[in-house]
PQR file with spaces between the fields and no chain letter, atoms N, CA, C, O and H, PARSE charges and radii, in Angstrom:
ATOM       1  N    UNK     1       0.843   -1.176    0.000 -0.4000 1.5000
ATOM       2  CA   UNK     1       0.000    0.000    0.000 -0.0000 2.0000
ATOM       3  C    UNK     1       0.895    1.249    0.000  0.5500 1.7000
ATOM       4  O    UNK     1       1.997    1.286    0.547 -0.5500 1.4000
ATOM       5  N    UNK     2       0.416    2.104   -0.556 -0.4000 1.5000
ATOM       6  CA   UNK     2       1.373    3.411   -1.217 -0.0000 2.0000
ATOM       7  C    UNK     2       1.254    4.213    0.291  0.5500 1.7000
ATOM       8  O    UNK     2       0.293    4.094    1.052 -0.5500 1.4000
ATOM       9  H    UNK     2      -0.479    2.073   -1.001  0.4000 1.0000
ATOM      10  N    UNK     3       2.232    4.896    0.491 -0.4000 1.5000
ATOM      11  CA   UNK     3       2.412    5.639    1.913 -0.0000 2.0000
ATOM      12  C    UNK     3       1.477    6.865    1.479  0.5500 1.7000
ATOM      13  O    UNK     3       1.387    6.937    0.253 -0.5500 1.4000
ATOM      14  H    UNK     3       3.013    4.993   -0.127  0.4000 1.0000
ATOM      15  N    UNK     4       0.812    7.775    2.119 -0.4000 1.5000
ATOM      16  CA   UNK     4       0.105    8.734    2.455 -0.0000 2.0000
ATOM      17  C    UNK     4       0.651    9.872    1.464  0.5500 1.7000
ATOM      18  O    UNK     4       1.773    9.573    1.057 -0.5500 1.4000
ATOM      19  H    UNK     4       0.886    7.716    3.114  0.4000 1.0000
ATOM      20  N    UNK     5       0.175   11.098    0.956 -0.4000 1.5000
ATOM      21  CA   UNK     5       0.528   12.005   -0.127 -0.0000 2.0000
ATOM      22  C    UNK     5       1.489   12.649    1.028  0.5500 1.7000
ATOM      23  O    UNK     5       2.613   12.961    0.634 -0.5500 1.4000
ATOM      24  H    UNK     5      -0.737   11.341    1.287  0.4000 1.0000
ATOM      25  N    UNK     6       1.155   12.914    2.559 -0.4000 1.5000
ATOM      26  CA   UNK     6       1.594   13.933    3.319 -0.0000 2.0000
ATOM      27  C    UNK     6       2.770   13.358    3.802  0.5500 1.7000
ATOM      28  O    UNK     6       3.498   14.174    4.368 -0.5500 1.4000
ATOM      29  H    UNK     6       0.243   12.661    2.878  0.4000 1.0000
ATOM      30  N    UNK     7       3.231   12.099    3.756 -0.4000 1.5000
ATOM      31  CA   UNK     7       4.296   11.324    4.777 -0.0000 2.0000
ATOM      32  C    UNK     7       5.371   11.359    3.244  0.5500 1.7000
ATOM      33  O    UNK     7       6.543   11.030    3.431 -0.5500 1.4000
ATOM      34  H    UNK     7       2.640   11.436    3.297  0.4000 1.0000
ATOM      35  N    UNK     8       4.907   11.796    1.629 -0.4000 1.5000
ATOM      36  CA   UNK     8       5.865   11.865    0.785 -0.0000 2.0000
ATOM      37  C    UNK     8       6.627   12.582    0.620  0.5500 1.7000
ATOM      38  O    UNK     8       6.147   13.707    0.480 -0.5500 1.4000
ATOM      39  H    UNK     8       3.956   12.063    1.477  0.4000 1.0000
ATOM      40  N    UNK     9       8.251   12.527    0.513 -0.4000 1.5000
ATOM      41  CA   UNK     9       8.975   13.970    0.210 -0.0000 2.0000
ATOM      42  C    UNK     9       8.487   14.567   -1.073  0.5500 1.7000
ATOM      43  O    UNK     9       8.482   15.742   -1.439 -0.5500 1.4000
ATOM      44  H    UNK     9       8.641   11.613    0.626  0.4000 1.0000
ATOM      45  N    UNK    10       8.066   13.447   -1.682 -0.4000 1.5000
ATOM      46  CA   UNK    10       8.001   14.327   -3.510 -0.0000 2.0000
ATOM      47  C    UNK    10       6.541   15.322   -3.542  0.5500 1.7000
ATOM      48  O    UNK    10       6.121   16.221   -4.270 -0.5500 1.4000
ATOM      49  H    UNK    10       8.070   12.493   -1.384  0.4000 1.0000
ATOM      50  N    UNK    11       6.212   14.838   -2.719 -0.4000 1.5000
ATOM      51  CA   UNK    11       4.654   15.437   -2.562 -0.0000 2.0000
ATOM      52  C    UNK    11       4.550   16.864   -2.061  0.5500 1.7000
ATOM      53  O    UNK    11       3.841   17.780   -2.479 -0.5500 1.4000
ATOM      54  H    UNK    11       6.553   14.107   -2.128  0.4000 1.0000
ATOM      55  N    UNK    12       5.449   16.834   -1.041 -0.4000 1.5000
ATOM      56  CA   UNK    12       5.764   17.775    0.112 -0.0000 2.0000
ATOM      57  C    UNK    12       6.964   19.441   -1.256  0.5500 1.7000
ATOM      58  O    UNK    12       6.677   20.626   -1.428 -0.5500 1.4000
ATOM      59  H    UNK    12       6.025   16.089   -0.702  0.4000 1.0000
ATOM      60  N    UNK    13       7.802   18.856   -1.661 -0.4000 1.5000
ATOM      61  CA   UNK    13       8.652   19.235   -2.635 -0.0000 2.0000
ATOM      62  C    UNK    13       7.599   20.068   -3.723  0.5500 1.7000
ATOM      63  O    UNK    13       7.735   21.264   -3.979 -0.5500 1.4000
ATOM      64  H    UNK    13       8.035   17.893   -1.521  0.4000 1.0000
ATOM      65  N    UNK    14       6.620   19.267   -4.255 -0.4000 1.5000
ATOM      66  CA   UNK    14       5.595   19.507   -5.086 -0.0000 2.0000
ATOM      67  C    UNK    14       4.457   20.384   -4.826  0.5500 1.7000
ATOM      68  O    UNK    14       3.636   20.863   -5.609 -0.5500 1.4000
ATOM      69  H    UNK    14       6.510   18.295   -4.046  0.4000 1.0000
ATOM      70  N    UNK    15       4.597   20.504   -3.413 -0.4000 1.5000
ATOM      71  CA   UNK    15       3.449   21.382   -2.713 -0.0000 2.0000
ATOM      72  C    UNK    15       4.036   22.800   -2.625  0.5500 1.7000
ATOM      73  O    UNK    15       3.400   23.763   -3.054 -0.5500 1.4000
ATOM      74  H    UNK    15       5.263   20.115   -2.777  0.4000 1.0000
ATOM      75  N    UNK    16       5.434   22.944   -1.984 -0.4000 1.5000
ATOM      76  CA   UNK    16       5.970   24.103   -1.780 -0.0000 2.0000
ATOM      77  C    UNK    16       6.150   24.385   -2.965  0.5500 1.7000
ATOM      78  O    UNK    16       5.826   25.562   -3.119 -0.5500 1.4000
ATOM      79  H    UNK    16       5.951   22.161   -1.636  0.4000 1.0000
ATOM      80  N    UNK    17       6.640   23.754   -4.285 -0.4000 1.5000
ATOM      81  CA   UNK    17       6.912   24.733   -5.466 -0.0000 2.0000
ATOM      82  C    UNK    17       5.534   25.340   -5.850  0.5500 1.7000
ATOM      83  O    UNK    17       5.318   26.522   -6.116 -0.5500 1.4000
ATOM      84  H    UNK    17       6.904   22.798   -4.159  0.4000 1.0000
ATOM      85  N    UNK    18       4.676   24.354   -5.831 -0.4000 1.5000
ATOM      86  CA   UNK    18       3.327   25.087   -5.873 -0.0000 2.0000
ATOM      87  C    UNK    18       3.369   26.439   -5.322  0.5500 1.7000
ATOM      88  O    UNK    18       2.996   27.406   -5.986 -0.5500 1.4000
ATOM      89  H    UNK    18       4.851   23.394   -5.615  0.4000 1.0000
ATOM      90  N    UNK    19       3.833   26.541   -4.069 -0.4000 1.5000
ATOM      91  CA   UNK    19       3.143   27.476   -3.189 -0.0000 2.0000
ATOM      92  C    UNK    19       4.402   28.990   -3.943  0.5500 1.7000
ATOM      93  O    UNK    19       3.951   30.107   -4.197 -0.5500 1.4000
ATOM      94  H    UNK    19       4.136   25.755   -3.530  0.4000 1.0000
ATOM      95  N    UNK    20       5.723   28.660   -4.129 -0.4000 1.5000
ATOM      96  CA   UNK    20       6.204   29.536   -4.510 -0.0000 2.0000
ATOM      97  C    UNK    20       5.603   29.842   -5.611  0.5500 1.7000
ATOM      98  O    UNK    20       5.491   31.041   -5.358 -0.5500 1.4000
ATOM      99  H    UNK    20       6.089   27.753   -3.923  0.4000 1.0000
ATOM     100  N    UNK    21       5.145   29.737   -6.585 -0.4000 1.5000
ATOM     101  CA   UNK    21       4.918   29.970   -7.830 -0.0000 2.0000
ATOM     102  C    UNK    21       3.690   30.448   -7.862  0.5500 1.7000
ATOM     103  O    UNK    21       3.180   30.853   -8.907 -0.5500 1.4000
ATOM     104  H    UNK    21       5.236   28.762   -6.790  0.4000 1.0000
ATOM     105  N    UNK    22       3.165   30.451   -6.863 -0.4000 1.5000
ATOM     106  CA   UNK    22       1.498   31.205   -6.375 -0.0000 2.0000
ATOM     107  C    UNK    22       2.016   32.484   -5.984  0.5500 1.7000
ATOM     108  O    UNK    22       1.552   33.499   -6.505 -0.5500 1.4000
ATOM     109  H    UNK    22       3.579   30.123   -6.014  0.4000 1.0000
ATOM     110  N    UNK    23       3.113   32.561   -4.948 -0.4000 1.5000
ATOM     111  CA   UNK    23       3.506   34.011   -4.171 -0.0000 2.0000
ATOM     112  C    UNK    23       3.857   34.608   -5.459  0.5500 1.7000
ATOM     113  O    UNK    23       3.219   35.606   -5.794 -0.5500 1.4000
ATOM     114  H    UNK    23       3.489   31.737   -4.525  0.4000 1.0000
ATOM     115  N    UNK    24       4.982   34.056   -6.417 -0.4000 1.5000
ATOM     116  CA   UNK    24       5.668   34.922   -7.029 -0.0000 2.0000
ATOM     117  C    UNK    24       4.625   35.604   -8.567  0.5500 1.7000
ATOM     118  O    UNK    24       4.866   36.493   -9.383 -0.5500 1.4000
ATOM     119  H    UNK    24       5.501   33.246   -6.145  0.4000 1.0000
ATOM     120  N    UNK    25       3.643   34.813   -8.410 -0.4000 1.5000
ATOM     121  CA   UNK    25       2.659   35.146   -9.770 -0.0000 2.0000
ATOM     122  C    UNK    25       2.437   36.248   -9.897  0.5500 1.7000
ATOM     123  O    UNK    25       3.052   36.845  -10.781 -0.5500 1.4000
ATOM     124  H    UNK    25       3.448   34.091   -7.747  0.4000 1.0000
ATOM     125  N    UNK    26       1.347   37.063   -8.965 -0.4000 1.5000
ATOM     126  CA   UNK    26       1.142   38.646   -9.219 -0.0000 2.0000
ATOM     127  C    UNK    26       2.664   39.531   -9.447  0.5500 1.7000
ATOM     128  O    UNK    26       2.795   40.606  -10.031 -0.5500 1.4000
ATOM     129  H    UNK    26       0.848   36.578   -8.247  0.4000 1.0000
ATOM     130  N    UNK    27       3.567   38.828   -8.886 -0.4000 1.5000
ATOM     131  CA   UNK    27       4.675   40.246   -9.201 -0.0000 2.0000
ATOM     132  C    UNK    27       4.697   39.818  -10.778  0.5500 1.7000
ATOM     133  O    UNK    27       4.304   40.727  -11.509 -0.5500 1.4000
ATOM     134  H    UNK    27       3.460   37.954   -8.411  0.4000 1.0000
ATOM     135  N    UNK    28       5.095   38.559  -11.480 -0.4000 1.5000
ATOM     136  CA   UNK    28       5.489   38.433  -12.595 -0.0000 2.0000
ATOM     137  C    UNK    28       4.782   38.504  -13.567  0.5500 1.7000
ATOM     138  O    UNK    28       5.314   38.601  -14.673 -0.5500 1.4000
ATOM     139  H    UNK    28       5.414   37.820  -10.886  0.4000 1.0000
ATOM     140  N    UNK    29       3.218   38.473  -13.424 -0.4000 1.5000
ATOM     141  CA   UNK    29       2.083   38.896  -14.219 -0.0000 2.0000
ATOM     142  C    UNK    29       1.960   40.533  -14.322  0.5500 1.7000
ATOM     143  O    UNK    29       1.331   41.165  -15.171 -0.5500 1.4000
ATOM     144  H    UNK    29       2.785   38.394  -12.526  0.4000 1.0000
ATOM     145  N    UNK    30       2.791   41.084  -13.142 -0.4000 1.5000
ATOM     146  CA   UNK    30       2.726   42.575  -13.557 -0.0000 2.0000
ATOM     147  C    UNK    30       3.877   42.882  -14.597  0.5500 1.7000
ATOM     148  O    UNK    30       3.795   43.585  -15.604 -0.5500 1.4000
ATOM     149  H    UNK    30       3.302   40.571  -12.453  0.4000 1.0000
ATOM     150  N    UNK    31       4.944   42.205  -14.126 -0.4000 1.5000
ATOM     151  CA   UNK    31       5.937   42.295  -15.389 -0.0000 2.0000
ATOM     152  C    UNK    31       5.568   41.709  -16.605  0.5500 1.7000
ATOM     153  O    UNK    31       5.954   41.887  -17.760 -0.5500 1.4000
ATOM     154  H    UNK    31       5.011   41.634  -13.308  0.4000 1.0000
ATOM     155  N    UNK    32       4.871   41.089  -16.176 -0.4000 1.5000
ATOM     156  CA   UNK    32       4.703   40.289  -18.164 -0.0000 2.0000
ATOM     157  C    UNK    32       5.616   39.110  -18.878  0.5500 1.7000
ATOM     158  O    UNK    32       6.037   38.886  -20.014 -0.5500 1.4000
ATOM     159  H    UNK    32       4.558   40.945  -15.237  0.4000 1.0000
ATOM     160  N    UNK    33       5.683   38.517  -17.649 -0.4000 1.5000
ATOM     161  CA   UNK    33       6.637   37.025  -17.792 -0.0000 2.0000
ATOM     162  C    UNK    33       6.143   36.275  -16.752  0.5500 1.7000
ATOM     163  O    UNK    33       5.664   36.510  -15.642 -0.5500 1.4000
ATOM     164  H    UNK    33       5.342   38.699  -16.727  0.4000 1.0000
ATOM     165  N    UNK    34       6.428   35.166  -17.515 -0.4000 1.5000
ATOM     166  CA   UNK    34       6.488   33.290  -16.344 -0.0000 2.0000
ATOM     167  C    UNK    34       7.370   33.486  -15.933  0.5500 1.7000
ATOM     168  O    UNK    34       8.335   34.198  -16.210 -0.5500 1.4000
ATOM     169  H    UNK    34       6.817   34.975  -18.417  0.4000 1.0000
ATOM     170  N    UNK    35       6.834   32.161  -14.425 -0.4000 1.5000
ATOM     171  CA   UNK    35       8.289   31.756  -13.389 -0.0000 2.0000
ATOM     172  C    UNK    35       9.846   31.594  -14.677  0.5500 1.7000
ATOM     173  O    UNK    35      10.918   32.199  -14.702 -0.5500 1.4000
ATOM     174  H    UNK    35       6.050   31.582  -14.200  0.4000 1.0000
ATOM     175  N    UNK    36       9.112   30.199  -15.841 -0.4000 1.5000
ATOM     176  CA   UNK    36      10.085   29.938  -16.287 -0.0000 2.0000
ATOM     177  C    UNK    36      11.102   31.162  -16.990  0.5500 1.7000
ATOM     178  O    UNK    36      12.279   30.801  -17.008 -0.5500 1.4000
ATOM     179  H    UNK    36       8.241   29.708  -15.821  0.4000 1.0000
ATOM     180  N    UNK    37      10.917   32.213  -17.431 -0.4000 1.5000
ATOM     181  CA   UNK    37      11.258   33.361  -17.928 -0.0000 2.0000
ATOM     182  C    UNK    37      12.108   34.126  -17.295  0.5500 1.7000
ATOM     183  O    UNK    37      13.160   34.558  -17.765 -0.5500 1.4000
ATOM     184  H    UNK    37       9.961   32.507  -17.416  0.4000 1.0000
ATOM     185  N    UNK    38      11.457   34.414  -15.646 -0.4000 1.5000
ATOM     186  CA   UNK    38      11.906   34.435  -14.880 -0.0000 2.0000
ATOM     187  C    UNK    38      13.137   33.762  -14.630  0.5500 1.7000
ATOM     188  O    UNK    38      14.235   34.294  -14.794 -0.5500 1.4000
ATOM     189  H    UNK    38      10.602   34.063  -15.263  0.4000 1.0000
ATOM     190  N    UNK    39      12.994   32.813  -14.307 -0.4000 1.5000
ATOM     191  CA   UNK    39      14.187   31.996  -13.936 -0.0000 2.0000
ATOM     192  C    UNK    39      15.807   31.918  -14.957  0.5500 1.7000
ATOM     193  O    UNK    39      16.994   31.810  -14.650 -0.5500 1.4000
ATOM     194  H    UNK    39      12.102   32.380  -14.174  0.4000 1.0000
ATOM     195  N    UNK    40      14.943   32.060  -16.449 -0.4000 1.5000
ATOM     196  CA   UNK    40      15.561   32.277  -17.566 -0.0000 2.0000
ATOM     197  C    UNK    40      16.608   33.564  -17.097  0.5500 1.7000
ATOM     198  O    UNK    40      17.782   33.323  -16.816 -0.5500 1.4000
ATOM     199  H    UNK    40      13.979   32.148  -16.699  0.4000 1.0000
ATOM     200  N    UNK    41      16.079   34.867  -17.048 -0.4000 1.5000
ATOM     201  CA   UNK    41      16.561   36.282  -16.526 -0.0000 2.0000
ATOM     202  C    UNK    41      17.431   36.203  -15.431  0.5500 1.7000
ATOM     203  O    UNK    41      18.444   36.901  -15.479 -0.5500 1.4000
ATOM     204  H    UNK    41      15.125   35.062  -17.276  0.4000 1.0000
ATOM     205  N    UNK    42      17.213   35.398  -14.323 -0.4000 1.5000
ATOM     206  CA   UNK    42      18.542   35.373  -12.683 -0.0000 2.0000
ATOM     207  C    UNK    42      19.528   34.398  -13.527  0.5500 1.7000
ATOM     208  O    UNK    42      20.740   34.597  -13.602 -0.5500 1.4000
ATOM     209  H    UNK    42      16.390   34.831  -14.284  0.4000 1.0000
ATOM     210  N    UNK    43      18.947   33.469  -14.067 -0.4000 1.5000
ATOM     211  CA   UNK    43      20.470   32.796  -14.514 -0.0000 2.0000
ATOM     212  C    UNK    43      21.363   33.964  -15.556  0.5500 1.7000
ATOM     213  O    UNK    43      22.563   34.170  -15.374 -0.5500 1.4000
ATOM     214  H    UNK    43      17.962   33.307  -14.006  0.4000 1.0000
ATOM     215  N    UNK    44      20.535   34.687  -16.685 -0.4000 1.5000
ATOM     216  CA   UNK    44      21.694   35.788  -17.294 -0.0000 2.0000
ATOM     217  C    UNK    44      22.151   36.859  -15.934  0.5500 1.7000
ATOM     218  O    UNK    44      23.242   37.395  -15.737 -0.5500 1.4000
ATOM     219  H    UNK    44      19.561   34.520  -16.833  0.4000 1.0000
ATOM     220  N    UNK    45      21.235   36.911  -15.339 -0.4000 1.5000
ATOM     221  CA   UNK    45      21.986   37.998  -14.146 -0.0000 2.0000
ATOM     222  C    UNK    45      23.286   37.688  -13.434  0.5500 1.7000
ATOM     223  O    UNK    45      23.989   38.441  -12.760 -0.5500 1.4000
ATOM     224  H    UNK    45      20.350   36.475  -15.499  0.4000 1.0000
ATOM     225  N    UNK    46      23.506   35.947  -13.844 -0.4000 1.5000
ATOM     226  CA   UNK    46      24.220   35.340  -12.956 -0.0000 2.0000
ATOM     227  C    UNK    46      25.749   35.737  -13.694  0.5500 1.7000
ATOM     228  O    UNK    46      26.920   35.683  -13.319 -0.5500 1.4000
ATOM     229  H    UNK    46      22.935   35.335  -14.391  0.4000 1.0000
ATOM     230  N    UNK    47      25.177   36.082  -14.717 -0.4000 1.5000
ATOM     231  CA   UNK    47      26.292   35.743  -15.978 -0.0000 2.0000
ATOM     232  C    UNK    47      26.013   36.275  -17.556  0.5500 1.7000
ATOM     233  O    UNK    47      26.035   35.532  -18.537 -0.5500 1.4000
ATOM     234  H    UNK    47      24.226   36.126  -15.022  0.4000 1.0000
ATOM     235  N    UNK    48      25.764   37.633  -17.580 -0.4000 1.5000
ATOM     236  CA   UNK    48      25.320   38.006  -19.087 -0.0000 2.0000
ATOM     237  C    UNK    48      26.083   37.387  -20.165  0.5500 1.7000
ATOM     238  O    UNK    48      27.306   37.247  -20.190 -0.5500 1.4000
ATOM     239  H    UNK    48      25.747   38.236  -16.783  0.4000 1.0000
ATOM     240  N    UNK    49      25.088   36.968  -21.213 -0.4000 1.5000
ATOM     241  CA   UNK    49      25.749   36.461  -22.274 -0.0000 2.0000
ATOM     242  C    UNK    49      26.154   34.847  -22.755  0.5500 1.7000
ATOM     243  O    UNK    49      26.760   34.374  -23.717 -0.5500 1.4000
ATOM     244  H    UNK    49      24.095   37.082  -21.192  0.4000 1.0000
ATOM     245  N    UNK    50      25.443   34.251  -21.483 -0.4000 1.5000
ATOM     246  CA   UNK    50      25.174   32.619  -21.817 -0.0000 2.0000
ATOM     247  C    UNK    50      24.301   32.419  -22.963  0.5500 1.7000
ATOM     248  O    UNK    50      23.375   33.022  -23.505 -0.5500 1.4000
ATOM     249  H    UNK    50      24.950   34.635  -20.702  0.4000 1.0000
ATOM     250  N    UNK    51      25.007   31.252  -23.136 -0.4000 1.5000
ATOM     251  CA   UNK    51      24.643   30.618  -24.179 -0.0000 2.0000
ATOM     252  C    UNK    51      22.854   29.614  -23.898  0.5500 1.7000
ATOM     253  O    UNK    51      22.474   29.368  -22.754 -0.5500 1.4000
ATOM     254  H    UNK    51      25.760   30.762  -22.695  0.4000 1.0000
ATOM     255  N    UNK    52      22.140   29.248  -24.976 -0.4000 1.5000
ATOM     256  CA   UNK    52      21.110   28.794  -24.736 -0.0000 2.0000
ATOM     257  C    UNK    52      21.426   27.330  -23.715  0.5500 1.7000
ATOM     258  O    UNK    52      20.735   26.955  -22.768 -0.5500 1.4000
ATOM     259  H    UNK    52      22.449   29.448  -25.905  0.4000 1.0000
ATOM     260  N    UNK    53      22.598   26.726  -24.216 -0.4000 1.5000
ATOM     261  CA   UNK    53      23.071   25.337  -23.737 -0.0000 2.0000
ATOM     262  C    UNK    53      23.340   25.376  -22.194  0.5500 1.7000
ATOM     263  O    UNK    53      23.022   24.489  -21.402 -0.5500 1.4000
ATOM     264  H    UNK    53      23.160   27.031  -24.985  0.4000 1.0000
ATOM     265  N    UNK    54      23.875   26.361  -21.946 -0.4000 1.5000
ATOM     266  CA   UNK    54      24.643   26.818  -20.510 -0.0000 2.0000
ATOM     267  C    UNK    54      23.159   27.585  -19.762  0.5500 1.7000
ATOM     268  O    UNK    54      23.244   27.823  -18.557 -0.5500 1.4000
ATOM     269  H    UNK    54      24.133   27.082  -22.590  0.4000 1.0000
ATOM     270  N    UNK    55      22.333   27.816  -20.216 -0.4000 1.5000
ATOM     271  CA   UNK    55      21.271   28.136  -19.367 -0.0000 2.0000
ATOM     272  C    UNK    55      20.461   26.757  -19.093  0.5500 1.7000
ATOM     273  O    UNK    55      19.999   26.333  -18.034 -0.5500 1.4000
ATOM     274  H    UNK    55      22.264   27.623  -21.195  0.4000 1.0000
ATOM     275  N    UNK    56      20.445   26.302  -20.146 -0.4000 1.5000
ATOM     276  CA   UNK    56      19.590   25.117  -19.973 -0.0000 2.0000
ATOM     277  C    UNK    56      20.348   23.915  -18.675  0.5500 1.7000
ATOM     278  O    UNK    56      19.655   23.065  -18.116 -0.5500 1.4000
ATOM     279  H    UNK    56      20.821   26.646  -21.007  0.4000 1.0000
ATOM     280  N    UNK    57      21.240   24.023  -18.510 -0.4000 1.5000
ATOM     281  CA   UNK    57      22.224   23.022  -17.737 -0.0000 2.0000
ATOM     282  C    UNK    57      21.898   23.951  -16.193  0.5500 1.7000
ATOM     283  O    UNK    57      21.478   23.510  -15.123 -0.5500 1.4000
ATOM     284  H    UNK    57      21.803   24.714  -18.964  0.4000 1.0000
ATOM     285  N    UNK    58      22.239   25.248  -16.538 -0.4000 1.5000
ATOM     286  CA   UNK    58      21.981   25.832  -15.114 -0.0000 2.0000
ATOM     287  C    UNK    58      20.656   25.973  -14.405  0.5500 1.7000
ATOM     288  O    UNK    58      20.445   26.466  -13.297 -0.5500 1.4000
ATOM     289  H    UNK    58      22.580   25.606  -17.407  0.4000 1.0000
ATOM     290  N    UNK    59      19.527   25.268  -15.544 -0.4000 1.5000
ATOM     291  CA   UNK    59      18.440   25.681  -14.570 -0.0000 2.0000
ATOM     292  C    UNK    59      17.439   23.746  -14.655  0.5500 1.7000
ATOM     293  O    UNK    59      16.319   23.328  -14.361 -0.5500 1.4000
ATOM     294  H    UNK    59      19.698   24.868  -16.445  0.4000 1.0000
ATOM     295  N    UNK    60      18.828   23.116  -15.276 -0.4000 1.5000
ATOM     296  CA   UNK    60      18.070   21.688  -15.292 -0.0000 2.0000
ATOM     297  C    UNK    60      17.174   21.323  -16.433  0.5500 1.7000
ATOM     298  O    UNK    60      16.384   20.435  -16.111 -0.5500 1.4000
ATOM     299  H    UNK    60      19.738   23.455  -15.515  0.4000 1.0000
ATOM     300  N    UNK    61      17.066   21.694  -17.545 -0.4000 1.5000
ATOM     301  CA   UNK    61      16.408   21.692  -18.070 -0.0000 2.0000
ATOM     302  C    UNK    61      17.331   21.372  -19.580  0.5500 1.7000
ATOM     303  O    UNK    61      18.561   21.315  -19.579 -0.5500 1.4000
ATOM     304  H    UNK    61      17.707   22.415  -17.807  0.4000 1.0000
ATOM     305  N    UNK    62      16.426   21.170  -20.908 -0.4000 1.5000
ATOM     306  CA   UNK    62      16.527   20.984  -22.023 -0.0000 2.0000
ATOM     307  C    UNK    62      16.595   21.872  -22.674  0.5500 1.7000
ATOM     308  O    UNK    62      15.783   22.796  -22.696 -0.5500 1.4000
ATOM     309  H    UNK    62      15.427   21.217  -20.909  0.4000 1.0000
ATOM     310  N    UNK    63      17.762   21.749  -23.458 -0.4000 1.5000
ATOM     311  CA   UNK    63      18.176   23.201  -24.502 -0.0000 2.0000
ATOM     312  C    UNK    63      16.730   23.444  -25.413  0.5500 1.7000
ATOM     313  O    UNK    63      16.385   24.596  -25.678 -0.5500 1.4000
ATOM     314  H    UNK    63      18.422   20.998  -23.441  0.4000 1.0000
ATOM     315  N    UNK    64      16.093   22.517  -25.770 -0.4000 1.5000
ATOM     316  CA   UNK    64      14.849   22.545  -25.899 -0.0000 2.0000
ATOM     317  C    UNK    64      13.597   22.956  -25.591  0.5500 1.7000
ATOM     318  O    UNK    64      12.649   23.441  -26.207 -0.5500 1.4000
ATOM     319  H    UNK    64      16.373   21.582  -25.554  0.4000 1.0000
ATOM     320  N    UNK    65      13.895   22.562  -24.223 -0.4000 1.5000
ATOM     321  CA   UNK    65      12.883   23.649  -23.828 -0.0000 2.0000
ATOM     322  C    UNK    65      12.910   24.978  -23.201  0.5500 1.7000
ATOM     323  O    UNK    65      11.994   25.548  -22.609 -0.5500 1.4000
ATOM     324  H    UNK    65      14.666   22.167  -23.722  0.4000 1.0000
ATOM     325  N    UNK    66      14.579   25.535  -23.516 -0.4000 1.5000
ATOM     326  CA   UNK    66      15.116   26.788  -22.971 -0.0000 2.0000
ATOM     327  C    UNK    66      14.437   27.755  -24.247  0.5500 1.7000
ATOM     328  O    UNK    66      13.678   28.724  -24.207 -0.5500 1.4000
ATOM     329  H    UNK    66      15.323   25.072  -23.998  0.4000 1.0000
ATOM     330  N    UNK    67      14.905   27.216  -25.074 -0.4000 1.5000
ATOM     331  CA   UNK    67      15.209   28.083  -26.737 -0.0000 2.0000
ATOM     332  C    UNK    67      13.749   28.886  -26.932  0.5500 1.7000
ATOM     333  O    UNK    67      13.699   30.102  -27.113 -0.5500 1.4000
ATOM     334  H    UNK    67      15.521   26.429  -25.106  0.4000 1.0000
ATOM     335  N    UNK    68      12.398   27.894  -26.858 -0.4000 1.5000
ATOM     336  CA   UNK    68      11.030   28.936  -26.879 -0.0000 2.0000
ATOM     337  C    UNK    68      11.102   29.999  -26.105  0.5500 1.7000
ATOM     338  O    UNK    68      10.941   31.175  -26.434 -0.5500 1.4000
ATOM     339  H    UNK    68      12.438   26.906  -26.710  0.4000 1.0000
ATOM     340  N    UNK    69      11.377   29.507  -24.943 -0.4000 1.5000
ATOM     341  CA   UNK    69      11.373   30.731  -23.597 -0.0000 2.0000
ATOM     342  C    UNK    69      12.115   32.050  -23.880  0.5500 1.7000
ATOM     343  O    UNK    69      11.686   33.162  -23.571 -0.5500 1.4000
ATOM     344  H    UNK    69      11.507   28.552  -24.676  0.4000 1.0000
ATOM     345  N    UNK    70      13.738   31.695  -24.748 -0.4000 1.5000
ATOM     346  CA   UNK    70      14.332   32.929  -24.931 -0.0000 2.0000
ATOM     347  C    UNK    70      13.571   33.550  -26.245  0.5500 1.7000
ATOM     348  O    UNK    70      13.200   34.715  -26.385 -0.5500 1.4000
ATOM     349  H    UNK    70      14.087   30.792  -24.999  0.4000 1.0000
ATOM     350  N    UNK    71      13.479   32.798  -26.886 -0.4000 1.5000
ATOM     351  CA   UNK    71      12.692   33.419  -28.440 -0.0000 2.0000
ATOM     352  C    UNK    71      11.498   34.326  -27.863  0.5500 1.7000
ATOM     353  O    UNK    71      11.603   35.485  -28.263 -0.5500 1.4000
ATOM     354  H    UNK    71      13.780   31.852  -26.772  0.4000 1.0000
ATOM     355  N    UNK    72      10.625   34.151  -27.205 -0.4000 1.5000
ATOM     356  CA   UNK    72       9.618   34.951  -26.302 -0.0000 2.0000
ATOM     357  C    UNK    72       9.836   35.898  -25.813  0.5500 1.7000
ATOM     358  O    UNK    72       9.223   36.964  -25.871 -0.5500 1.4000
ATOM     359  H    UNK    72      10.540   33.208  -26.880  0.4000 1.0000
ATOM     360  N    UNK    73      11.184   35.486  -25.002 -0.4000 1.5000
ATOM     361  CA   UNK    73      11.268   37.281  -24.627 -0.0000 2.0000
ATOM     362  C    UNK    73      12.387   38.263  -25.757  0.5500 1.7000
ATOM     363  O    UNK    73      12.843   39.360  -25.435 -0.5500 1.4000
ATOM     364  H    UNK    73      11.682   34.620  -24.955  0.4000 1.0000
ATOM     365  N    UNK    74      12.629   37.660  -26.922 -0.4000 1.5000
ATOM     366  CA   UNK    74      13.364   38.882  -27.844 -0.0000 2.0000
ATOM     367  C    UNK    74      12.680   39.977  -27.931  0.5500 1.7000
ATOM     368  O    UNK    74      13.119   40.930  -28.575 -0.5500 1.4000
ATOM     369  H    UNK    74      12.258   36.769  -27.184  0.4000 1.0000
């Protein structure tokens, strides 16, 4: 029998990103970008001038699914 949603770390992990991505909505809906966009923007802050490959590695993700995100915000 599967342990309880509340006794899960992944659940628990899954709840708080929820919850960040609720706080951070109204600020980023006033700017006019997603979390992911967002997130896109602190990694160049980290480092202007990365490459699509080197963002995608720094934020876990697929050069694939980096490349729409930057094309969006040109």
């Amino acid at each position: 029998m599967p342990l309880p949603l509340d006794n899960q770390l992944c659940f628990a992990l899954y709840a708080t990103s929820m919850a960040i991505n609720r706080t951070y909505k109204p600020m980023l809906d006033e700017m006019g970008i997603t979390y992911p966009q967002y997130l896109v923007l602190n990694a160049l802050g980290e480092a202007d001038g990365m490459s699509v490959g080197t963002i995608a590695r720094r934020l876990a993700l697929e050069s694939s699914t980096v490349t729409p995100l930057v094309k969006r915000m040109e």
